[in-house]
N, C-alpha and C positions, 0 to 999 in steps of 0.2 A: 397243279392244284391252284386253283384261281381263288384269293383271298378278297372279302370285301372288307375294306378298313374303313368306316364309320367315325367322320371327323365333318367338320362345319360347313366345308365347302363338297361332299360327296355323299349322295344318299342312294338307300334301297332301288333296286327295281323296281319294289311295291310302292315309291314314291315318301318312305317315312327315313327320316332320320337320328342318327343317334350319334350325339357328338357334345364337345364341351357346352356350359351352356352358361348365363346369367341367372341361372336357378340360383338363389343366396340360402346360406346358412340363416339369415334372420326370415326367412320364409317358416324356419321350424324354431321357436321361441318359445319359453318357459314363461307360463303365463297362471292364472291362477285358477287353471284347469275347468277353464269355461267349455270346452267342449269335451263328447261324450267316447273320444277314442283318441291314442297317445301308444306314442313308444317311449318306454322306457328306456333308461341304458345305465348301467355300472360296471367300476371293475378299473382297470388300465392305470390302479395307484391311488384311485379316489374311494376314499368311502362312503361318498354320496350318490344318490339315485339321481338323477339329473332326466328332467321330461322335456318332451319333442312334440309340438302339438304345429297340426293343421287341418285346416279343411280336410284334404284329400289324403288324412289317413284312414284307411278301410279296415276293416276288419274281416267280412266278410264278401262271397263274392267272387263275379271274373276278375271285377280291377282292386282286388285287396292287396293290400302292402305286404311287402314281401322284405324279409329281414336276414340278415347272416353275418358273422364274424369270423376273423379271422386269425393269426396267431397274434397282430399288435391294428388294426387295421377293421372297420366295420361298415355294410351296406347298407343304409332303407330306399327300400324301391317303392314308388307310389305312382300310381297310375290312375288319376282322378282328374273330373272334369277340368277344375281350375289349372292343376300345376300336374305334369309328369314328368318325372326324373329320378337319378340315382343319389345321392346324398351320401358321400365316400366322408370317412373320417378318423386317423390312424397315420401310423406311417406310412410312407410314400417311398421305399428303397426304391422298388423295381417297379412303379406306375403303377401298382395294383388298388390304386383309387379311380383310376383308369381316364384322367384330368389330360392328359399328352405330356405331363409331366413327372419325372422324379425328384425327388424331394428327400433330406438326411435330418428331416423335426417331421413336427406332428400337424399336420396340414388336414384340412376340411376342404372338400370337390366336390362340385352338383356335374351330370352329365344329364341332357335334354332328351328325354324318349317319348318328347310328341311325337304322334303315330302311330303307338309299339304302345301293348298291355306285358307287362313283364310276369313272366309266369313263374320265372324259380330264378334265385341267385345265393351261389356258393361260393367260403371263401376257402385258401387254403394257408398255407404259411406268409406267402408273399406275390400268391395269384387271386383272381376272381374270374368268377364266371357266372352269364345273365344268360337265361333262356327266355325268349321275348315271341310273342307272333306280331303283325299285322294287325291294328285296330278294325275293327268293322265301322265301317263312317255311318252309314244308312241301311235301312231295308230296302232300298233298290241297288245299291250298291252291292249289297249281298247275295241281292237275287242273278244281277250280272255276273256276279264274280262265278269260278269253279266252284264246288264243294270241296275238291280237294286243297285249294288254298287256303280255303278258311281256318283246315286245322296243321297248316304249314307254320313249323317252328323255327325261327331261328338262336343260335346258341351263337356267344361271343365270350373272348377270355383277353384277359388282360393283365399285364404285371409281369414274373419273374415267370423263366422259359426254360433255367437252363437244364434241367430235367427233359424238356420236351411237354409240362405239364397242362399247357395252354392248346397243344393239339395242332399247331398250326407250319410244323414241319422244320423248325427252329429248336437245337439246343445246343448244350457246351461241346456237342460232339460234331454238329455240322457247321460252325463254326469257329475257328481259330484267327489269331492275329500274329501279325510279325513284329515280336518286339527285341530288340537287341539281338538281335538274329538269332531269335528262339520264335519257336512256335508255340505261341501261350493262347489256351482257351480265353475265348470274348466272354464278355458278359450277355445275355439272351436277355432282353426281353423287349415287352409289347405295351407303353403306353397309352392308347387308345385303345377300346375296346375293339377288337377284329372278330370279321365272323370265324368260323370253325365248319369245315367239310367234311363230313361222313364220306365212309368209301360206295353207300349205295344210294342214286338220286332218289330221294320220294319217300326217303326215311328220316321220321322226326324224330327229336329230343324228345322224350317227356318227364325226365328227370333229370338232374347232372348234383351230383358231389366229389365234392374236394376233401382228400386226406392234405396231409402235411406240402405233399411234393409230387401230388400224382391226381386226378380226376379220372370221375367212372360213371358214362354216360348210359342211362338207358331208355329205348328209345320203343314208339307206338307197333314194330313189329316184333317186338318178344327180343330184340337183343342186346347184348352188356358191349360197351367199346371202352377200353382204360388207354390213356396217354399220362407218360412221366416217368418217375423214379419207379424202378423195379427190383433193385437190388434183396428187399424183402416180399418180395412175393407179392405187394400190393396190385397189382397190372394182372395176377390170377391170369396169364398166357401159357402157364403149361411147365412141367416140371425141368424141359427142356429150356428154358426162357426166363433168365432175370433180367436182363438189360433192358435199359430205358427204351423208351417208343415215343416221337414228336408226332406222331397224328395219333387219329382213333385207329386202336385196333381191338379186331374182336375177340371175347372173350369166349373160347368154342365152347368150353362146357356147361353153359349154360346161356346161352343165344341160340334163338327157334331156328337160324338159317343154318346151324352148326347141329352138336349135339343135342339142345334144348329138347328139342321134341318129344325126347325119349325122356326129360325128365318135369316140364312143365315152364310156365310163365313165370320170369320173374314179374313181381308188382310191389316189391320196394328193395331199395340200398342203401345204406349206411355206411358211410367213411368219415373218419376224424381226423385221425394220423398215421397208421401204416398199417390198418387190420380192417377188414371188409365183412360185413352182416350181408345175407340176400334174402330174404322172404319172399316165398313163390305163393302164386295163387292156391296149392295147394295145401298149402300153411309149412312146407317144409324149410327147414332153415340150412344155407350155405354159408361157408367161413371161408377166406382165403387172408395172403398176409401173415403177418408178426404177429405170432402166436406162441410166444416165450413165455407167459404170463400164465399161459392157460387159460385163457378168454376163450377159446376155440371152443370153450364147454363138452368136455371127452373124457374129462378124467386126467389128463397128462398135461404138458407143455409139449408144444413143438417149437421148434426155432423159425423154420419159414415154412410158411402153405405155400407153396407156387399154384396150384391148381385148385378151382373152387372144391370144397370137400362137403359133402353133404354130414349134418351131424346128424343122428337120432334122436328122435323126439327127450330133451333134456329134462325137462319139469314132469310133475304128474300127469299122463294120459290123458284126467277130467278139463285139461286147461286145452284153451284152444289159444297160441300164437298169432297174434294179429299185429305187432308191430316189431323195430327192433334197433337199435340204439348203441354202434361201435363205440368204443371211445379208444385210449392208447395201449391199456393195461385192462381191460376190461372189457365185456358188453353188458347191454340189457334184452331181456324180452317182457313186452308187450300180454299180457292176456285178454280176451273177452271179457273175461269177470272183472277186467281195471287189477290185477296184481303185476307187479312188477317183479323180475326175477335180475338175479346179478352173478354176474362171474368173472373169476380174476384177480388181479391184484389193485391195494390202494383203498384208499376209504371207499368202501363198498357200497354204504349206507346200512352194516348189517351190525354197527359198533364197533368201539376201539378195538378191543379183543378177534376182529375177525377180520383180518387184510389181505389174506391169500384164501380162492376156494378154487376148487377145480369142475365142480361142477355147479351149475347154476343154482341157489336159494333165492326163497321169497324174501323179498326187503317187507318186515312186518309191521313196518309204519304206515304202508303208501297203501291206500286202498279207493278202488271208484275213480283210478287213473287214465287219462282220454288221450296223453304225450308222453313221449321221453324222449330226451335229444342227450347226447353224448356229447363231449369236447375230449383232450387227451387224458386227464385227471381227473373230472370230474363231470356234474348230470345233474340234471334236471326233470323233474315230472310237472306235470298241469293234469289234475283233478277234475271231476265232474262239477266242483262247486264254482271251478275258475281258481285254484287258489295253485300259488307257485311252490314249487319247494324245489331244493338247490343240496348235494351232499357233493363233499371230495376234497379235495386237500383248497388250500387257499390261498394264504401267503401275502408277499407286500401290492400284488394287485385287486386284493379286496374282491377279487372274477365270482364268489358265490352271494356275492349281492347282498352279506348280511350287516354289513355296517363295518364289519372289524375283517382283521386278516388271517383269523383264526381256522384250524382246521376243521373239518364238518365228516362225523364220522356216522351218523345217520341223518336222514333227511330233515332240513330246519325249513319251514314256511319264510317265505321272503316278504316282510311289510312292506307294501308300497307306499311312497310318498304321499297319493290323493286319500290313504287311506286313516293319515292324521286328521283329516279332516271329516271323519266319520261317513267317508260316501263308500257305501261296499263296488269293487273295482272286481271284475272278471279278466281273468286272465286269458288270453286265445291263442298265441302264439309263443314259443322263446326261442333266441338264437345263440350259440357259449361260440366263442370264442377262447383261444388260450388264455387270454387276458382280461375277457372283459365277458357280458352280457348285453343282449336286447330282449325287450318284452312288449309287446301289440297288446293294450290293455283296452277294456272300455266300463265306461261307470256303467252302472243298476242304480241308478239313482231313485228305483219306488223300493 
């Protein structure tokens, strides 16, 4: 398997590079919210909201900023005329700021993706992963170019390996060292971003997430690839199969090349920490993973799902499934109508009195909702008005953004910062982290 490593002095074929860069931290500065789009961030021990503002944050759009956390560790990708880059910031154990360095404090990294529109970036415990194509330069350039390269993706991961969770054929198993004349596992990992190879040429990424210690790609012909920790089922390869896996492997029962066919497209996935959501175009919903909890929404607890398991329609019949939201101890669903449903263990958002369910309820606060993202403990919804709301446990990293460290046993609206200021702020995107949050806001200032 031929790896491209993406560092200063080595670029693409397609002629763009992605490597350390002189991107600086005072490129995104806290200013007094003179322009009309920002990321937010809290959480990681502070109980302040702290803003990131520049030109070429997007909100919208091919080149809109793209955001992700991770368990101590957080990305913003911006792909805008002035400045394109990664903006890493968090700890640095295993390179997963993806700088060419590791680092044992709390370190801030820009990497340069002039050339490259970053399409999706995940993080997981102590890896990251950037799904990027090829910029389109000109209308004659495009007109030269294939069709088929235009919608060529490339995927890169970087950070902790020893799972195998980066996909790149590296972990604590293909690696050992000789110490004291013992044979002791190395450490694995990948400080620069490197590409990642699919086992079929001409097949793109079109999504990638990251649980804890594992990734689960899926890609523009209908199929799922997991690389990583598989000891709980995460990796969904089949009853016969919990052991880790360092590339992409396919996931047969529900990959169009496999058994898919016979059951539909996936078109979205959800992983946070060791339990897997699928939502197919048919609106049916898959579970595989750690499902101790009863998140699996069935009625029961299992201990592991090794094999995608399809549930039965959970909620009311009249609801139609449109999105869906893993977390560690829990999921969510997604409706047409903006209801949000929960299941599982932990502040649920359903109140104190209700911490275990086994089958999914409507959270009866949240209503006219357009998101829901998961982390291990805890969730987030974004509303039809733009307004944030945050429910789940909390503690001394302050991670549900509400000022204090308190627990959150149904869903509390998250004030922003610009919003002291009486300018109403829409919300568009968030990203939870185990520790921390990010949020893509933009003023309505009429």
């Amino acid at each position: 398997m031929n790896f491209v490593r993406l560092s200063l002095h080595r670029t693409l074929h397609r002629g763009s590079a992605f490597r350390p860069s002189a991107l600086r931290l005072s490129q995104f500065h806290t200013s007094s919210w003179q322009l009309k789009t920002s990321v937010v961030e809290w959480g990681s021990g502070s109980k302040e909201l702290s803003v990131y503002e520049s030109e070429s944050i997007i909100a919208h759009g091919p080149n809109k900023t793209c955001i992700a956390a991770g368990a101590s560790h957080r990305l913003i990708a911006i792909s805008g005329e002035g400045e394109a880059g990664i903006l890493g910031e968090g700890m640095n154990h295993s390179g997963q700021l993806g700088s060419g360095t590791r680092d044992d404090k709390w370190s801030v990294s820009a990497i340069d993706t002039s050339g490259m529109v970053i399409l999706d970036i995940a993080c997981g415990r102590e890896h990251s992963m950037v799904l990027a194509r090829a910029q389109e330069e000109t209308q004659d350039d495009q007109e030269k170019r294939p069709s088929s390269l235009l919608k060529e993706t490339i995927l890169f991961g970087f950070g902790n390996s020893m799972y195998g969770q980066l996909g790149l054929g590296g972990s604590k198993d293909t690696l050992t060292q000789e110490l004291a004349g013992e044979a002791v596992a190395g450490f694995v990992f990948e400080p620069l971003p490197t590409s990642v190879q699919l086992p079929e040429p001409g097949e793109n990424v079109v999504q990638v997430e990251c649980g804890l210690d594992h990734t689960i790609l899926r890609t523009d012909q209908g199929n799922l690839y997991s690389m990583g920790w598989g000891a709980d089922g995460q990796l969904g390869l089949g009853p016969e199969s919990s052991s880790d896996r360092a590339v992409p492997t396919l996931i047969d029962r529900l990959s169009w090349k496999a058994k898919g066919k016979e059951i539909g497209r996936v078109k979205e996935i959800s992983s946070s920490t060791d339990f897997t959501l699928a939502l197919l175009e048919n609106n049916q919903v898959w579970i595989w993973g750690n499902a101790e909890y009863g998140q699996c929404m069935m009625n029961k607890k299992i201990d592991r799902v090794l094999e995608p398991m399809h549930i039965p329609h959970p909620i009311p019949e009249t609801e139609t499934i449109t999105s869906v939201a893993a977390g560690g101890t829990f999921g969510l669903l997604l409706t047409a109508s903006g209801n949000v449903y929960t299941c599982g263990y932990g502040a649920l958002g359903l109140g104190r009195d209700k911490t275990q369910i086994l089958m999914p309820e409507r959270i009866p606060s949240l209503s006219g909702v357009r998101k829901i993202v998961a982390s291990t403990d805890h969730a987030a919804a974004i509303n039809d008005k733009g307004e944030l709301y945050t429910w789940g446990t909390c503690g001394e990293t302050a991670r549900l953004g509400h000022g204090n460290s308190e627990n959150c046993f149904e869903p509390k609206r998250v004030r922003l910062p610009q919003e002291q200021n009486g300018v109403k702020v829409i919300v568009r995107d968030v990203a939870l982290g185990q520790d921390s949050g990010l949020a893509i806001i933009e003023y309505d200032e009429n």
